[in-house]
C-alpha positions in Angstrom: -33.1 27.6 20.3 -32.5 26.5 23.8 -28.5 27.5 23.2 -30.4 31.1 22.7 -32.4 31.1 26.2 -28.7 29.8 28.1 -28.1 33.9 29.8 -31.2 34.0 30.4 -31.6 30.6 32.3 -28.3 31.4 34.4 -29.3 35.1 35.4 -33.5 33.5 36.0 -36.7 34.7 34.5 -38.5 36.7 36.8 -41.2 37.4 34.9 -42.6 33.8 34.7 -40.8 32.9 37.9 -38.3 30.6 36.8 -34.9 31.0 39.2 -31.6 31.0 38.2 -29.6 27.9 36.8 -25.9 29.0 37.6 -25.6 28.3 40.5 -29.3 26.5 41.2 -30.8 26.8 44.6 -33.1 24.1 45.5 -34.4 24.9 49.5 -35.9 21.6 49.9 -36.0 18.3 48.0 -37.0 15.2 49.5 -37.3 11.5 48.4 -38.4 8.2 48.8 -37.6 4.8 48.4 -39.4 2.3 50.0 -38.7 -0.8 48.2 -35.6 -2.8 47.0 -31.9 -2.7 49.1 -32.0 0.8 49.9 -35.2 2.0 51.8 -34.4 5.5 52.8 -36.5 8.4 53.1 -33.7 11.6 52.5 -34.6 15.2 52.8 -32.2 17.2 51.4 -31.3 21.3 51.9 -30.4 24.4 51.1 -28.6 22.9 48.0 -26.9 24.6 45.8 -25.7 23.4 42.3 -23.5 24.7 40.0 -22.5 23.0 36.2 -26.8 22.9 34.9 -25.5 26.3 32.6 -23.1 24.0 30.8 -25.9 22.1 29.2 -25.8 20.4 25.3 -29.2 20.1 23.8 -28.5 16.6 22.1 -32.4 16.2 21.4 -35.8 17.8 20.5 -38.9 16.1 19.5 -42.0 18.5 20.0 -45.8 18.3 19.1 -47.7 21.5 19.4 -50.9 20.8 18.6 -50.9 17.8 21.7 -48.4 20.7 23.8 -46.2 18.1 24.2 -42.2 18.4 23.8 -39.1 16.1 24.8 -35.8 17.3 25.4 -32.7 15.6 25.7 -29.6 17.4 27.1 -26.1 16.6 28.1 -24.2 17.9 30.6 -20.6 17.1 31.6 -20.5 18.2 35.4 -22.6 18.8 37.8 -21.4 19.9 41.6 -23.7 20.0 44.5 -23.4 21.2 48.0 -26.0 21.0 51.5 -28.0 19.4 54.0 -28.9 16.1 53.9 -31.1 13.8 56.8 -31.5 10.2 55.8 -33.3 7.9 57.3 -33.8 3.6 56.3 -32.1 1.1 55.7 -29.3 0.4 53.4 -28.8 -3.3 51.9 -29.4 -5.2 55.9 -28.1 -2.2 58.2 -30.4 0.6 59.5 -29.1 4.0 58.5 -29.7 7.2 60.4 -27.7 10.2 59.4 -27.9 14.0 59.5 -25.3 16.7 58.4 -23.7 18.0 55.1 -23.3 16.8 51.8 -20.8 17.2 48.8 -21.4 15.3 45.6 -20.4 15.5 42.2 -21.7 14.1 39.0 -20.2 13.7 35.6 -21.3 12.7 32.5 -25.0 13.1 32.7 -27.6 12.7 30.1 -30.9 13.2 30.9 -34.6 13.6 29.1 -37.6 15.5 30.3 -40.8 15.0 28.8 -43.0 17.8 29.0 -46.8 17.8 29.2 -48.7 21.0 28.6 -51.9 22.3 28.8 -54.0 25.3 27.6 -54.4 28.4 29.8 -55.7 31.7 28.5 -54.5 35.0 30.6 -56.1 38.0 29.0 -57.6 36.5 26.1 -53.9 35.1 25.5 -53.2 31.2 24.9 -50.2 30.4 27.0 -48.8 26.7 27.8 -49.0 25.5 31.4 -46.8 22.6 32.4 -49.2 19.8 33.5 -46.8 16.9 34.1 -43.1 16.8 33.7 -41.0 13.5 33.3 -37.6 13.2 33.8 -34.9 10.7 33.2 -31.4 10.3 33.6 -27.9 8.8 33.1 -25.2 9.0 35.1 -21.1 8.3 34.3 -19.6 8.1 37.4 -20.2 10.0 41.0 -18.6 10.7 43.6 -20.2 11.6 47.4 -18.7 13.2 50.7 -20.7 13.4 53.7 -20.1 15.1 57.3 -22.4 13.5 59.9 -22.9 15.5 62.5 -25.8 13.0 64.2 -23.7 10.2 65.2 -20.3 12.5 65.7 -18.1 9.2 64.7 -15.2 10.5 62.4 -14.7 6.5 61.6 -18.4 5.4 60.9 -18.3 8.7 59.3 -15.4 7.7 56.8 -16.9 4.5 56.7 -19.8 5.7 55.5 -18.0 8.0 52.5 -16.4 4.9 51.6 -19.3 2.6 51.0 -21.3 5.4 49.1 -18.6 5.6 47.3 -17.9 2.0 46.5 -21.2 1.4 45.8 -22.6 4.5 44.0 -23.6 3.1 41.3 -26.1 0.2 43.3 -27.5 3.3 45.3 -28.3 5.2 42.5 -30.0 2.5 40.5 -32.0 2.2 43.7 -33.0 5.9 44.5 -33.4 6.7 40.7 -36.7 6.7 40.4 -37.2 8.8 43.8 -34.9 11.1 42.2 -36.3 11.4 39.4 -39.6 12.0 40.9 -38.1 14.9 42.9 -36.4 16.8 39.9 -39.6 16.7 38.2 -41.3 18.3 41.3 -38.9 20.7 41.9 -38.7 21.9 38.2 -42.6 21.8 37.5 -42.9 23.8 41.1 
């Protein structure tokens, strides 16, 4: 069971090169949105992300003669620290910004659908990840950013203030970017 596999996702599989969960280290993670009332290209960095450990399967639907499995999970918190550069435009007003981030998310439920294929290492049959989908939930966010491109403590506040006030519009909008780049980052 997936509840089984939990030490051994927090500590990493070296073996089959899968890094550590608690805390997660993602180096580089970029999206795009280029469409709808946030346009932003954001590259984000040297993140690090602790709460994935605390994980509930809540579903498993698998099909192993089409390597195919779904897995719904649940997890309460999720914390994430870094480096962030956005460039776009947000609602009317272009946005240019470069510095550190702090944002955490709580109450997430997500789903990854899993597409495999057949590989054979040493006259073994393995399963090699082909495509990965990935979709999520979120219950409420909240975002802290230090700018260190414009150097304006007030736009800067300003700025925490409106992702804050409208999380929920911004996320809607750079879902499916997001989405796009966990399944990258975890098929990678």
């Amino acid at each position: 069971t997936f509840d089984h596999l939990r030490p051994y996702l927090i500590s990493g599989i070296p073996e089959i090169r899968l890094s550590s969960i608690e805390p997660m280290v993602i180096p580089k993670m970029e999206m795009q949105n280029g469409h709808g009332a946030v346009r932003v290209r954001a590259v984000f960095g040297n993140m690090t992300i602790y709460g994935a450990s605390n994980y509930s399967v809540i579903s498993v639907r698998s099909d192993i003669n089409r390597l195919r499995m779904d897995l719904g999970l649940s997890i309460p918190r999720i914390e994430a620290t870094g480096t962030y550069e956005v460039v776009g435009q947000v609602l009317l007003f272009p946005v240019r910004s470069r510095g550190e981030f702090w944002a955490l998310f709580n109450n997430i439920t997500g789903l990854g659908k899993l597409y495999g294929k057949e590989v054979k290492k040493n006259n073994v049959k393995f399963m090699k990840t082909e495509r990965l989908g990935v979709d999520f939930k979120l219950g409420s966010s909240r975002f802290k950013i230090k700018d260190y491109l414009n150097g304006n403590n007030v736009l800067g506040e300003a700025m925490n203030q409106f992702l804050n006030q409208n999380a929920d519009i911004i996320i809607d909008e750079m879902k499916p970017a997001a989405a796009q780049a966990i399944s990258r980052h975890f098929k990678n």
